[in-house]
N, C-alpha and C positions, 0 to 999 in steps of 0.2 A: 534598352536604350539604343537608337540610330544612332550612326554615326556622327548624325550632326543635328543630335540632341543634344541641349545645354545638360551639364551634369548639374546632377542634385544632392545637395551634403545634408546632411544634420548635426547640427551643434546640439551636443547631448546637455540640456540641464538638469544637473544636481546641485546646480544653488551657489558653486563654487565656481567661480571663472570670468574675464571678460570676454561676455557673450557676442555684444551688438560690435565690437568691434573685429571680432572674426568675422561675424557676417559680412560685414561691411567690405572687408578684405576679398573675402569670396567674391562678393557681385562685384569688385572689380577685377576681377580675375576673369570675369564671365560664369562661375557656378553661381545655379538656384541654390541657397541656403535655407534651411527651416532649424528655427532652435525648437526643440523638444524631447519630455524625457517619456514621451510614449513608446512604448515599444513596435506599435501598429507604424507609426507616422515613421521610427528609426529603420527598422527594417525596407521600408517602403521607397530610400532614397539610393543611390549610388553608391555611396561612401560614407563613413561616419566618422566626425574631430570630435578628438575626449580633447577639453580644453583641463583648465583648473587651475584656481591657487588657492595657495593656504596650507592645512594640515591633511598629513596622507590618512591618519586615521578617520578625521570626520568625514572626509572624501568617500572613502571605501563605507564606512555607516550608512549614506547617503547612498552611495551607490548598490550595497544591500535593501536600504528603506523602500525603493523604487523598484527591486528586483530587476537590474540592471543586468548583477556581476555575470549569471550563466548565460544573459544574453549575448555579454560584449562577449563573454568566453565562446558562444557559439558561431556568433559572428564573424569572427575572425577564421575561426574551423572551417566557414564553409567560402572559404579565399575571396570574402568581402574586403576592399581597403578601409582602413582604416587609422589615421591620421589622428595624434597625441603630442600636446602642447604643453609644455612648462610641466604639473605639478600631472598630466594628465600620461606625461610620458613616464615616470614616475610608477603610475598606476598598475601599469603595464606588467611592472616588476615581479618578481616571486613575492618580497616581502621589503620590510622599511621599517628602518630603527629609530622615527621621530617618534619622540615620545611614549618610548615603550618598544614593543615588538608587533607591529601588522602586518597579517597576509595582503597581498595586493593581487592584481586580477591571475599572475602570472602568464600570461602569455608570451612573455619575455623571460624567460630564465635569466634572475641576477635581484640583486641586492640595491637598494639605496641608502646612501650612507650621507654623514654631516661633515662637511668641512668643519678640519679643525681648527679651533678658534685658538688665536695667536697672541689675545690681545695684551698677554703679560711678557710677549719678544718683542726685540728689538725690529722684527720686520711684519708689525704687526697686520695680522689678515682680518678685514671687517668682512664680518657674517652678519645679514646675507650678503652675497655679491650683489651690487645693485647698479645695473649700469650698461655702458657698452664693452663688449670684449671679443676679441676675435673668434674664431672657428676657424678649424685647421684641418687639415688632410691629412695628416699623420698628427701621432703625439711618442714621446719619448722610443724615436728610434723607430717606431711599426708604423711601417705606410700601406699596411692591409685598410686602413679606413679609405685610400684614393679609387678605389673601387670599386666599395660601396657608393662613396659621394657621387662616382660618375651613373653609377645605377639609382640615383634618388632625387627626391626633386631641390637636390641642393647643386644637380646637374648643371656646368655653364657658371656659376660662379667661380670670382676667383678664393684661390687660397687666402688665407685670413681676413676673410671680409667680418665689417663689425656686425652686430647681431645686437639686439638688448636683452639682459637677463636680469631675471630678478629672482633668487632663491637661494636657500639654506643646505640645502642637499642636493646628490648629484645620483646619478646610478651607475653601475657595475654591472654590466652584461658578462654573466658565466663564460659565454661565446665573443671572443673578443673580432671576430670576424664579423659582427652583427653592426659594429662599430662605424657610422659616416664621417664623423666627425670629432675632434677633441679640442678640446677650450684648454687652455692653463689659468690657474685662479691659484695665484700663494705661489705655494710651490706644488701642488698639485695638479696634474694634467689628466684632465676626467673627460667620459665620454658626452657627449653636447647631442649628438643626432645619432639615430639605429634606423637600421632597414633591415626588415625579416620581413620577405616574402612580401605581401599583401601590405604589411603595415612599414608607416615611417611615424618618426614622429623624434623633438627635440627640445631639448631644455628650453631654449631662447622664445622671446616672441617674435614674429616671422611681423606681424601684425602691428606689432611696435617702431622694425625697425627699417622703415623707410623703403625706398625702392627697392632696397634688395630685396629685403621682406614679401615686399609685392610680387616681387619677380619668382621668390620661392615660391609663392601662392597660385601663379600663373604655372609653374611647372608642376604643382599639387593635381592642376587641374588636368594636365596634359597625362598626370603620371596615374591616376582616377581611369580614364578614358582606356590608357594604356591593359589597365588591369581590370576592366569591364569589358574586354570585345568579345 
């Protein structure tokens, strides 16, 4: 890629995720987007966004079916960016206790786990969270994520900007250093966005939520460029 080559993403399909609406994000971002779960067409672009929703088990089945998992696992090894949205950041994880026990790509050492459901307190917590909620530079005390956030494309926002999320479960990065970002939901204050190396990626939809979103998408782009020279 030249310098002042548009970059080029792929939206990986596995069946799961709002696809045309990333895209759409992207090209106003200025990146070339292709949705595809080819491996020839995935490899062959700048960067790649695991998007997703729904269930981590049929995700990762799917992402098995298509002989995905050793790809994404290599891709990332060989300090490609790579960019994970809502259930796609998730994936990322060592493993996730929806519905059972699933391995997940691991390339994130840590766990994803279920907010727990309140609905018989008095301060009852509705799962999933569905809506706007802020994101925060620190959470309970650790401002090791303000760091991170300045090294990610969550760069240049302010502190608790709103974000939309929509999901059930949250993750748990082993390395809490890994950490951009934390959300409070209940009384739980979980991590929302990680940056390791090559990869970002964050519970919320970027794509959902307005200007900022955009604005996150616009610094994806920059932050892509930065990790391809």
């Amino acid at each position: 890629m030249t310098s002042n080559a548009n970059i080029t993403v792929a939206v990986v399909d596995y069946g799961l995720g709002n696809l045309f609406s990333i895209k759409q994000a992207c090209a106003h971002a200025g990146m070339e987007a292709r949705i595809s779960n080819d491996r020839q067409v995935l490899a062959g672009t700048d960067a790649l966004l695991l998007p997703g929703v729904g269930s981590f088990g049929q995700a990762m089945a799917e992402l098995h079916k298509l002989d995905l998992v050793h790809f994404l696992q290599d891709y990332t090894a060989d300090s490609k960016p790579l960019i994970g949205i809502c259930l796609g950041m998730q994936l990322l994880m060592s493993s996730s206790e929806e519905f059972g026990r699933h391995a997940g790509l691991g390339i994130i050492p840590g766990a994803v786990c279920k907010f727990e459901d309140k609905a018989d307190e008095a301060d009852h917590l509705k799962v999933p969270q569905m809506g706007w909620n802020t994101i925060c530079r620190s959470g309970a005390g650790d401002m090791s994520a303000a760091k991170q956030w300045d090294r990610s494309p969550l760069a240049g926002l302010p502190d608790k900007t709103f974000m939309y999320f929509v999901h059930s479960y949250y993750v748990v990065p082993e390395d809490a250093d890994r950490v951009a970002a934390y959300t409070a939901y209940g009384g739980t204050s979980y991590c929302s966005s990680v940056v390791q190396g090559n990869i970002f990626a964050c519970q919320f939809h970027p794509e959902r939520s307005g200007p900022n979103g955009l604005k996150i998408y616009a610094n994806i782009n920059a932050w892509i460029r930065h990790h391809t020279k």
